[in-house]
C-alpha positions as a printed NumPy array, in Angstrom:
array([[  8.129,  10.421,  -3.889],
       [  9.008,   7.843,  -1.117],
       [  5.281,   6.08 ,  -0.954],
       [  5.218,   6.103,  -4.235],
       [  8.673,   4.172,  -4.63 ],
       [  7.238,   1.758,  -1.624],
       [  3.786,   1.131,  -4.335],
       [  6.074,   0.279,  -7.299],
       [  8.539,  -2.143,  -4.583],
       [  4.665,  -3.374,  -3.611],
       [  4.007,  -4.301,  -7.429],
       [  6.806,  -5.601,  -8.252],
       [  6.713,  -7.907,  -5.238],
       [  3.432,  -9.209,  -5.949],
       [  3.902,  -9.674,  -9.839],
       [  7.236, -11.994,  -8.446],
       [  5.215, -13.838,  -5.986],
       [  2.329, -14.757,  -8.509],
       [  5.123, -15.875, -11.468],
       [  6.512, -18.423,  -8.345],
       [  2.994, -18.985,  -7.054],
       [  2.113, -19.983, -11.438],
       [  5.648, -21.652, -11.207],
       [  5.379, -23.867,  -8.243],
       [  1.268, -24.624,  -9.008],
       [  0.233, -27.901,  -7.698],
       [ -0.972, -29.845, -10.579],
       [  1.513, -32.549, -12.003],
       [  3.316, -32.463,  -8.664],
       [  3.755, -35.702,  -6.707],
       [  0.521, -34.911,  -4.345],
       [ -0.14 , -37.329,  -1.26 ],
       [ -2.682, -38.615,  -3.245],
       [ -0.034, -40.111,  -6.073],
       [  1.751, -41.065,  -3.387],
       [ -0.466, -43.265,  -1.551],
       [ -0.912, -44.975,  -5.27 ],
       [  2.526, -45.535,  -5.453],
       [  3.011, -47.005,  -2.494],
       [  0.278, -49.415,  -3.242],
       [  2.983, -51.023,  -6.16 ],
       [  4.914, -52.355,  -2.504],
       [  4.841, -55.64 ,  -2.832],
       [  5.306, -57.447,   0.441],
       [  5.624, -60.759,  -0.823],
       [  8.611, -63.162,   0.089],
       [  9.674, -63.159,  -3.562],
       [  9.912, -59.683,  -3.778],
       [ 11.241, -59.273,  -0.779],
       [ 14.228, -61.65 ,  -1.603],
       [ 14.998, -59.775,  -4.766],
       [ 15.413, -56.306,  -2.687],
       [ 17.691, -58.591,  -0.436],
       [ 19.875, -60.328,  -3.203],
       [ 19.837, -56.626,  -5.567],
       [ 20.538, -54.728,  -2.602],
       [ 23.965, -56.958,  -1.998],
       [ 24.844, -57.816,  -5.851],
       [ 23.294, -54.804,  -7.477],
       [ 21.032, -55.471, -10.727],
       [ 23.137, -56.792, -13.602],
       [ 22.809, -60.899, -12.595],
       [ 19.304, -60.911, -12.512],
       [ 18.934, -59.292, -15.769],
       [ 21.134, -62.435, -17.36 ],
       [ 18.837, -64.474, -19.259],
       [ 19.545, -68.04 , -18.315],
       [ 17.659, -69.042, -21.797],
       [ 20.554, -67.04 , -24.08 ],
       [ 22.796, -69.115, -25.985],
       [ 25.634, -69.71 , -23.441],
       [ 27.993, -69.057, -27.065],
       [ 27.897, -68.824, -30.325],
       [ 30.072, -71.094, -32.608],
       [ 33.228, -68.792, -34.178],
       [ 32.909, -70.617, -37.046],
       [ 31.811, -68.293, -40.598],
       [ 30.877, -68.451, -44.057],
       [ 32.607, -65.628, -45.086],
       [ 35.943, -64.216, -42.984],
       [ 39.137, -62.05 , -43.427],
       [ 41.495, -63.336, -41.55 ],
       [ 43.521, -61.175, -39.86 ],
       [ 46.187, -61.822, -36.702],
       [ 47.204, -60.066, -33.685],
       [ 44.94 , -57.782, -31.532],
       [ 45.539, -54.178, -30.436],
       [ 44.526, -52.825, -27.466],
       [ 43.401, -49.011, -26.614],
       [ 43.505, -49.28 , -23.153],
       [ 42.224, -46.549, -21.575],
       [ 41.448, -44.058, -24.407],
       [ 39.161, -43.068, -26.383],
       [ 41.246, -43.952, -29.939],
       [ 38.887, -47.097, -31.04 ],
       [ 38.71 , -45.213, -34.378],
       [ 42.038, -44.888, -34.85 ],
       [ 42.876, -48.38 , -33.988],
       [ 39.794, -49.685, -36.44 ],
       [ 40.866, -47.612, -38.916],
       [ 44.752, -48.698, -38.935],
       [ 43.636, -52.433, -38.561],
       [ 41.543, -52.418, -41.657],
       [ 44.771, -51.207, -43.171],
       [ 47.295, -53.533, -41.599],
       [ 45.016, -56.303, -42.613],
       [ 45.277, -55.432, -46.078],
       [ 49.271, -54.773, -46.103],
       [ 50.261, -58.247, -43.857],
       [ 47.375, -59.739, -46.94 ],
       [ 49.095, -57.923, -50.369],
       [ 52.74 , -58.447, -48.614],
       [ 52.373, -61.681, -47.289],
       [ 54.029, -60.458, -44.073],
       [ 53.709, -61.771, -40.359],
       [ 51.584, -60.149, -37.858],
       [ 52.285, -56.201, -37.888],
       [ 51.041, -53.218, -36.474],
       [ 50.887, -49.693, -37.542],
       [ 51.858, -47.003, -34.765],
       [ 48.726, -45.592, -33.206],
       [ 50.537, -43.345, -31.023],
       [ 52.337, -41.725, -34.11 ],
       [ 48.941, -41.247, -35.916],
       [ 47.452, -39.714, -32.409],
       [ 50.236, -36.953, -32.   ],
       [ 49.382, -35.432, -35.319],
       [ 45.464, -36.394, -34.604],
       [ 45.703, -33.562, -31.173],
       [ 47.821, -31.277, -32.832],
       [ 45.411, -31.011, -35.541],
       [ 42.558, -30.646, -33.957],
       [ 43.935, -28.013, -31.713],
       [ 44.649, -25.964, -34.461],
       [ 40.974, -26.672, -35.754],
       [ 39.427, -25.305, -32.228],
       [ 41.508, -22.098, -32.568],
       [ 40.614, -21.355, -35.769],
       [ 37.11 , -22.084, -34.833],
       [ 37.98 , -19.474, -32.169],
       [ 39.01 , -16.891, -35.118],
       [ 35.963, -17.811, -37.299],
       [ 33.732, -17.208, -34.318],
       [ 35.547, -14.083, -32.554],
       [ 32.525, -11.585, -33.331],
       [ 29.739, -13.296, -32.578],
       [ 28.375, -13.807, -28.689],
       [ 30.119, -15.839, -26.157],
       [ 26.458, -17.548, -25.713],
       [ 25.832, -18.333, -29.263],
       [ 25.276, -21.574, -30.067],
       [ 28.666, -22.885, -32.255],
       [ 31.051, -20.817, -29.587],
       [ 29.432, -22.703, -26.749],
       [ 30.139, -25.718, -28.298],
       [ 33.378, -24.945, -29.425],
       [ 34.652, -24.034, -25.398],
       [ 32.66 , -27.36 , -24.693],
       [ 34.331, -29.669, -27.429],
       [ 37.876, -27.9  , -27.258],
       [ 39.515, -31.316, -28.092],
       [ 39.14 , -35.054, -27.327],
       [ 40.764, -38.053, -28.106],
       [ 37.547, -39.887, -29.85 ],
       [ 36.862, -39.243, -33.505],
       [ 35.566, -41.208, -36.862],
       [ 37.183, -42.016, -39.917],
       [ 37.739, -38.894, -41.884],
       [ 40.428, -38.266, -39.193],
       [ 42.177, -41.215, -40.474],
       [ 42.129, -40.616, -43.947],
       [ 42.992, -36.498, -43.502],
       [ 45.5  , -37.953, -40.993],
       [ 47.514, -40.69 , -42.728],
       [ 47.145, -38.462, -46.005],
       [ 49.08 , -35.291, -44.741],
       [ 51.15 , -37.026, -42.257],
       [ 51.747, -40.936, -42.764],
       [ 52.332, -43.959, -40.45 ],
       [ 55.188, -45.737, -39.118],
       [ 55.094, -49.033, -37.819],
       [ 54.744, -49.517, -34.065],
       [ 57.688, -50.033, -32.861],
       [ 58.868, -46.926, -34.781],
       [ 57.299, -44.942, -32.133],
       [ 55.286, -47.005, -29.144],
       [ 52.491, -46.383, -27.175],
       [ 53.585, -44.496, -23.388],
       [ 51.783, -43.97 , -20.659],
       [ 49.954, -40.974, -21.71 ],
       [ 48.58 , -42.526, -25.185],
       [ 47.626, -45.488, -23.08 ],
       [ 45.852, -43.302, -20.485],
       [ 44.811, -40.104, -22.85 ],
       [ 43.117, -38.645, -19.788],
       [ 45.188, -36.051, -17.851],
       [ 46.977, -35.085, -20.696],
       [ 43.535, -34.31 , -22.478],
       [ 42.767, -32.1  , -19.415],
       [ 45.91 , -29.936, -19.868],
       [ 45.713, -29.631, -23.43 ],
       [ 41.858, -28.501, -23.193],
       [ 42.621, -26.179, -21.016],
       [ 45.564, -24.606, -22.521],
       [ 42.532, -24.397, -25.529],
       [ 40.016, -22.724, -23.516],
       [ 42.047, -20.082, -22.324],
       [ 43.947, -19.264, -25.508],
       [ 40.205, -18.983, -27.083],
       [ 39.447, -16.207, -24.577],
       [ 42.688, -14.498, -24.842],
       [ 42.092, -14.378, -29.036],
       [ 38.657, -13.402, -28.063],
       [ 39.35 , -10.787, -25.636],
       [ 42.092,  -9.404, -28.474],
       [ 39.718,  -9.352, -30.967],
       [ 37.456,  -7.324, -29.077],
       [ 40.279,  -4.795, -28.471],
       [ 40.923,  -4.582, -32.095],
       [ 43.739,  -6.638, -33.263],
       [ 44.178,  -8.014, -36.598],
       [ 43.424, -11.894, -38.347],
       [ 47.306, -11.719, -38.47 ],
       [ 47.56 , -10.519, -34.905],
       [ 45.048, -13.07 , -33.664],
       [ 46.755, -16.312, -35.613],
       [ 50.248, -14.992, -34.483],
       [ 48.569, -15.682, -31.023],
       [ 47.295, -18.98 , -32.157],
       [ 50.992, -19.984, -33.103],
       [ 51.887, -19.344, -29.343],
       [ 49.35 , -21.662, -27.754],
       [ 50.194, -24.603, -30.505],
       [ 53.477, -24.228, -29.446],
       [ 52.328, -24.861, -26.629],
       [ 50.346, -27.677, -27.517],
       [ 52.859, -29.117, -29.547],
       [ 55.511, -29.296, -26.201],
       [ 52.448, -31.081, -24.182],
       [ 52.228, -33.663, -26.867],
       [ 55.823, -34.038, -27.352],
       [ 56.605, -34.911, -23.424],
       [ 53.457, -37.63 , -23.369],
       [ 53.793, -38.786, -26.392],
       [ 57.375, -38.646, -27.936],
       [ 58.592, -37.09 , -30.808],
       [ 57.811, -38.352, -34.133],
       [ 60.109, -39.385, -36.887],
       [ 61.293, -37.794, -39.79 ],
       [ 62.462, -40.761, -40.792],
       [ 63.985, -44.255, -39.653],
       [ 64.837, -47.609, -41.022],
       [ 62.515, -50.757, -40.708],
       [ 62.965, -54.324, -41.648],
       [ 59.744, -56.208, -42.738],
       [ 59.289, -59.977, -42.347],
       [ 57.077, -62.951, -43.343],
       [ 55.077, -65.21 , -41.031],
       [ 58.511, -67.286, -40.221],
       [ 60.832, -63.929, -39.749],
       [ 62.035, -63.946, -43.172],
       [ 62.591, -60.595, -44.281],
       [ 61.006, -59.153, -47.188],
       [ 62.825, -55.846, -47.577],
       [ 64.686, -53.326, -45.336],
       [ 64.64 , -49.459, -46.235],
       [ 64.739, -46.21 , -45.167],
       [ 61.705, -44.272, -45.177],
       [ 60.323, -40.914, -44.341],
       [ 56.265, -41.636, -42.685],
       [ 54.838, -40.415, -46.247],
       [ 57.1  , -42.701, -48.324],
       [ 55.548, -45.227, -45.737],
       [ 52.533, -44.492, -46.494],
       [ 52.533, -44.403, -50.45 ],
       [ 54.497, -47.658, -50.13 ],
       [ 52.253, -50.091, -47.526],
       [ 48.853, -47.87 , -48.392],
       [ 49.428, -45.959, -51.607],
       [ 45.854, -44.98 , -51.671],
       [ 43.577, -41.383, -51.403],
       [ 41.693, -42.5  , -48.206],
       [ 39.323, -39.015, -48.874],
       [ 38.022, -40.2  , -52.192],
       [ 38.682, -44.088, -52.292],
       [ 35.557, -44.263, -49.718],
       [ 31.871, -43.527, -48.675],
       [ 30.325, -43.563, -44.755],
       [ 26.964, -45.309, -44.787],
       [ 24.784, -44.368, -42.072],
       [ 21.887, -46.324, -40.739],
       [ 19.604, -43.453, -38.778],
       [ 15.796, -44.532, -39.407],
       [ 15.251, -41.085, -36.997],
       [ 16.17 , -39.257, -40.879],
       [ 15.007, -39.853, -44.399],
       [ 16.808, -42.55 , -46.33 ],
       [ 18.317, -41.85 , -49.309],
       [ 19.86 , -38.444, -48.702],
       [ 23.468, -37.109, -47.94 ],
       [ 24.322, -35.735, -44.877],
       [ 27.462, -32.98 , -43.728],
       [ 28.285, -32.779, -40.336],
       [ 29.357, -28.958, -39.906],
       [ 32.771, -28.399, -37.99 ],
       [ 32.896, -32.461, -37.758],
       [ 36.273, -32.832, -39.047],
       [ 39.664, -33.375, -37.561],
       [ 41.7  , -30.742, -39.193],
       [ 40.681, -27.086, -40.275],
       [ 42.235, -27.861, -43.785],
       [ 39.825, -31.393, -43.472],
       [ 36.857, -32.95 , -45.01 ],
       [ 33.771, -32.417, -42.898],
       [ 31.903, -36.022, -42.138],
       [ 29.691, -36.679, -45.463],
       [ 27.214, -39.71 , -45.084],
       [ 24.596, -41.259, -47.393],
       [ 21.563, -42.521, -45.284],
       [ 20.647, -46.224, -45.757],
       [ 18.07 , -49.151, -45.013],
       [ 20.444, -51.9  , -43.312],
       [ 19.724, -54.402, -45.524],
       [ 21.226, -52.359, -48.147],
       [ 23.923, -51.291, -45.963],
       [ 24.598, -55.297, -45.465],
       [ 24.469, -55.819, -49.217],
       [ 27.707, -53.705, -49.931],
       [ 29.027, -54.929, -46.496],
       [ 28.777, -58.828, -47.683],
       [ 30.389, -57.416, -51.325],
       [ 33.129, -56.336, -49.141],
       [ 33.726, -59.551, -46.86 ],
       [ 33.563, -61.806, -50.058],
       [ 36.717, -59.693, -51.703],
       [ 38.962, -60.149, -48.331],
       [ 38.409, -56.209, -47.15 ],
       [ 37.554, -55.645, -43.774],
       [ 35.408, -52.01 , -42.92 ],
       [ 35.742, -49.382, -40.62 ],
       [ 32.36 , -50.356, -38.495],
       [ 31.084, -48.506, -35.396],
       [ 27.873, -49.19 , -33.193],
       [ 26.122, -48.8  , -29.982],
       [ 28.439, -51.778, -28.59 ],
       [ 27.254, -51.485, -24.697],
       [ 23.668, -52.681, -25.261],
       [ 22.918, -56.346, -24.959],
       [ 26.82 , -57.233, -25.249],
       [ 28.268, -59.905, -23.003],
       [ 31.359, -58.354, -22.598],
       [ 33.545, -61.447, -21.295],
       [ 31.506, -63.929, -23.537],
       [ 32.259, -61.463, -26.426],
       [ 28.284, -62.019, -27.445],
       [ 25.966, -59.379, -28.574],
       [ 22.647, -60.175, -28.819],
       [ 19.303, -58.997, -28.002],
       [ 18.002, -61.961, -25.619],
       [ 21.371, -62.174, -23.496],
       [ 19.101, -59.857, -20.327],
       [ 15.862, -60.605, -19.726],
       [ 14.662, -57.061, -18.244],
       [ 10.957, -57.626, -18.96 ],
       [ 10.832, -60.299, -16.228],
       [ 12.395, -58.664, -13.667],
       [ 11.006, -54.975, -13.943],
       [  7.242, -56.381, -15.396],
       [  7.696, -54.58 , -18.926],
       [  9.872, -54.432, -22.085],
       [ 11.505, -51.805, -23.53 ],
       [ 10.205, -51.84 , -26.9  ],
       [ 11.043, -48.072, -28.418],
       [ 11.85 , -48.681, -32.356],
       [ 15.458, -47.691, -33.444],
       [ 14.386, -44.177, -34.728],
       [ 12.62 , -43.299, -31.03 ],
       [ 15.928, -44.394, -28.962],
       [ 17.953, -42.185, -31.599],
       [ 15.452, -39.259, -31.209],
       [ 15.067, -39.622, -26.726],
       [ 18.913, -39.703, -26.947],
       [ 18.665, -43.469, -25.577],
       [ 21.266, -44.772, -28.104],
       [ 23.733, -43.594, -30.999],
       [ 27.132, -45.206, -32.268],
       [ 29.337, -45.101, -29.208],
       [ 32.945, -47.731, -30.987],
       [ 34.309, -48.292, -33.766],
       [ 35.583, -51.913, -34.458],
       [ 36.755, -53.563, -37.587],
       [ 33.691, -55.542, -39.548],
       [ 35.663, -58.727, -41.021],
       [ 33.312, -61.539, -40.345],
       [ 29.538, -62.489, -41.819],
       [ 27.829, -66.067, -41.585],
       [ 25.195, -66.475, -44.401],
       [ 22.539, -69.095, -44.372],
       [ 22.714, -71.852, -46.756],
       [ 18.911, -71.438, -47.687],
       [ 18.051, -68.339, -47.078],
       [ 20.705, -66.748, -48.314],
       [ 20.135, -64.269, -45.237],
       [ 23.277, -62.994, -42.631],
       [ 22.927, -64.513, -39.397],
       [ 25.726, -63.42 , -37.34 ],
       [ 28.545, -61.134, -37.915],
       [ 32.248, -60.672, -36.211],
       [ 34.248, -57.595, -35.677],
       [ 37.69 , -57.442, -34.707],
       [ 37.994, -55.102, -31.163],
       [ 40.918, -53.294, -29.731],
       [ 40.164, -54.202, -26.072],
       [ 43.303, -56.516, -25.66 ],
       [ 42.964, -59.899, -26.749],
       [ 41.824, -61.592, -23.263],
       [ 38.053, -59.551, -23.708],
       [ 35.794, -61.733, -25.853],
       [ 36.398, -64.126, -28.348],
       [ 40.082, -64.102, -28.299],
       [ 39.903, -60.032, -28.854],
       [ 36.162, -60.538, -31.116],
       [ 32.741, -59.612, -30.977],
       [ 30.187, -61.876, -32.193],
       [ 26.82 , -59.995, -33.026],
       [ 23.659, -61.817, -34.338],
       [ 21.895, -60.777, -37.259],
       [ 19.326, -58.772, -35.064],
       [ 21.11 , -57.273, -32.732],
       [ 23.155, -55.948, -35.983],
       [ 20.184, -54.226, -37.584],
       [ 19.378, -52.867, -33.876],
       [ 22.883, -51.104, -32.59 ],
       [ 24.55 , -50.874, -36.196],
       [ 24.767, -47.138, -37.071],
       [ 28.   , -46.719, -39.124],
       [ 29.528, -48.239, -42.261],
       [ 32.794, -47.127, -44.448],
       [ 33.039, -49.005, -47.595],
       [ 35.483, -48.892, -50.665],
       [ 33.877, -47.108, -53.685],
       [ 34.148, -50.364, -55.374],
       [ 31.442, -52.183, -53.221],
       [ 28.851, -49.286, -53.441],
       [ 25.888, -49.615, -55.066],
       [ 25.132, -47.425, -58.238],
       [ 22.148, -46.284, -56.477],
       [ 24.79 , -45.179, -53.563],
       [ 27.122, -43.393, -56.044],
       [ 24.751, -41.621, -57.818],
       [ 23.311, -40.107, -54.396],
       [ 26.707, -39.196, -53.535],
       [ 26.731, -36.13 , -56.867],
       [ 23.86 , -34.647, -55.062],
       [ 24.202, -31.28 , -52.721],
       [ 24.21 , -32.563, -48.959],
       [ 22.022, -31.264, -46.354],
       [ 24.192, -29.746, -43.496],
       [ 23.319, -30.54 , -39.843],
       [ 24.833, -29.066, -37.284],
       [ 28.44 , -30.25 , -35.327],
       [ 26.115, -30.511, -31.811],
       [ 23.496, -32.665, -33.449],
       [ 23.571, -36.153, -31.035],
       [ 23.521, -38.779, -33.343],
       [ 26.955, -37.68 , -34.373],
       [ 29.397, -37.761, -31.312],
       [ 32.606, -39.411, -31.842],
       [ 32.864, -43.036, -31.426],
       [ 35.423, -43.334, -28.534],
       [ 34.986, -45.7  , -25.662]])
């Protein structure tokens, strides 16, 4: 029997060494031929050798400035909210959070005729983890017979929690739990700097979901397994509690006008808050419109599992040409309502001019060729998406055209970034990074409202155009 064995070792050696031979074929490999061709691109020139010098020392980003850019662009607009005071994120990912509570803040300092004030992010964010905890361990229970390698679980132990989102999480949010004002309960340390205590918390996730898994497997019940979920939110809940702060049940708060007057003083629990200073159903009150040439206009979208509580809406979007999407957006401006608004806000911005426009780099000059992919093809190679969420509460219309030219959004990078805490974005570079609109019922076309009765086509939570905005 041995020589035998040794011929079906011999085989099996040789079938392995032609796959790798088949594998590692030559053809498409850099060959010393493609080399030598690449090598003839050296340019030896003193020019060229003075840019290697300079980039080598400063690095790339100066010499992609283009010195023929509008040095600014005048603040000055045809149609504005006005709004005052700026928030600041720092260094989390909560930018829809803080666009979502400044288009609301805006409209209670407007209908009260307060001075500046400012909802509690931190509050809103306590309720925001806790919630979507309990969403990944349900997700955990939903998912506890199928493989660890099929698709959803995979990227439910990848996406166990994060601190980024979109704007059903503020109106399932605000709706179940309410808002407090700021300094009701104030940012810390670990709301400020989400990033450790995002660590612990996913981790605590991840190995609750493969304790519920493992019990599963040996046979417990759904009221075993959520008995086991109640232990890890618990958990979760003492985390939050320690970076955070605990919220109120209730509290006093005294609100003034512009000169410190006060307006009223009462005790409130954060709902009675909420129906007071917002008094609106956030889940019905509004419709997302999405910009994604990559997909067929006119159709409504789901985003499975994209939600930030299990008891949640999933993200629902309708599918637009911009200029249609600018049509309700101008409807908006001109009635004093600012809009939840997020984009691809790294590309072309001049981040300390607080500029975003599409001639500010010149990379064509430097590198000898454009990039020139259409919006649908960077969508589709995963070159951009909507990566921010700012507040939309600006738009300058020409006087003959009738035509946007520029537009403003208020940011929550601190006040110092920008112009005085703003973005100004030109008309092009608008239609080019603008994915994401949310827009009162009121303002939407009939067209818009009639497409939102139809049946919407589901895509799935891992799809790429539809990460959170968070930077």
């Amino acid at each position: 029997m041995r020589p035998i064995r040794l011929s079906m070792l011999a085989l099996g050696l040789s079938l392995w060494a032609a796959n790798v031979l088949v594998a590692q074929s030559p053809d498409g490999a850099i060959s010393p031929r493609l080399l030598q061709e690449l090598r003839k691109g050296e340019s030896g020139s003193a020019t060229e050798q003075a840019l290697r010098n300079a980039i080598a020392l400063q690095g790339m980003k100066d010499f992609f400035v283009n010195p023929q850019r509008p040095r600014t662009i005048e603040d000055r607009f045809s149609i504005e909210v006005k709004s005052s005071g700026i928030t600041n994120q720092e260094q989390s990912g909560r930018c829809w959070l803080f666009t979502g509570l400044n288009v609301l803040r805006a409209q209670l300092m407007s209908r009260e005729q307060s001075g500046t004030f400012f909802f509690s992010q931190n509050y809103s964010f306590f309720w925001d983890q806790l919630e979507k905890a309990n969403l990944f361990l349900e997700g955990i229970i939903d998912t506890r017979q199928a493989e660890i390698t099929d698709k959803k679980v995979e990227w439910l132990f990848k996406n166990p929690i994060s601190d980024g989102g979109q704007f059903t999480g503020i109106s399932d949010n605000l709706i179940k739990y309410g808002v407090v004002p700021a300094d009701v309960m104030p940012e810390t340390a670990s709301s400020n700097d989400t990033r450790l205590m995002g660590k612990m918390i996913a981790r605590t996730l991840r190995q609750a979901g493969m304790q519920i898994r493992k019990a599963s497997a040996s046979g417990e019940s759904l009221a075993q397994l959520r008995a086991r979920k109640e232990v890890c939110l618990k958990q979760i809940y003492r985390i939050l509690s320690l970076n955070l702060g605990v919220p109120p049940t209730s509290f006093t708060y005294t609100l003034r006008d512009a000169k410190g007057k006060v307006i009223s003083t009462d005790t409130y629990t954060p709902q009675s808050f909420y129906k007071r200073f917002v008094g609106v159903d956030m889940r019905d009150q509004f419709v997302m419109l999405m910009n994604d040439p990559s997909r067929p206009y006119y159709k409504v979208y789901e985003i499975d599992f994209d939600r930030h509580a299990y008891d949640g809406k999933n993200w629902t979007y309708v599918n637009l040409p911009m200029d249609e999407i600018k049509q309700m957006a101008i409807a908006s401006l001109k009635d004093n309502t600012m809009m939840y608004y997020s984009c691809d806000v790294g590309r072309e911005l001049d981040r300390t001019k607080g500029i975003a426009a599409l001639d500010n780099y010149d990379y064509a000059s430097l590198l000898g060729y454009p990039f020139d992919m259409t919006k649908a093809e960077r969508i589709q190679t995963f070159d951009s998406g909507s990566t921010h969420a700012m507040t939309l509460k600006a738009v300058d219309i020409d006087p003959k055209t009738q035509k946007p030219t520029k537009w403003k959004v208020e940011n929550s990078w601190g006040e110092t970034t920008g112009v005085k805490g703003h973005i100004i974005m030109t008309d092009a570079w608008f239609d080019a990074y603008t994915f994401r609109l949310v827009v009162n019922k009121k303002y939407a076309t009939d067209k818009v409202l009639e497409l939102l009765k139809s049946k919407p086509i589901q895509l799935p939570a891992w799809d790429p155009m539809f990460t959170p905005d968070a930077p």
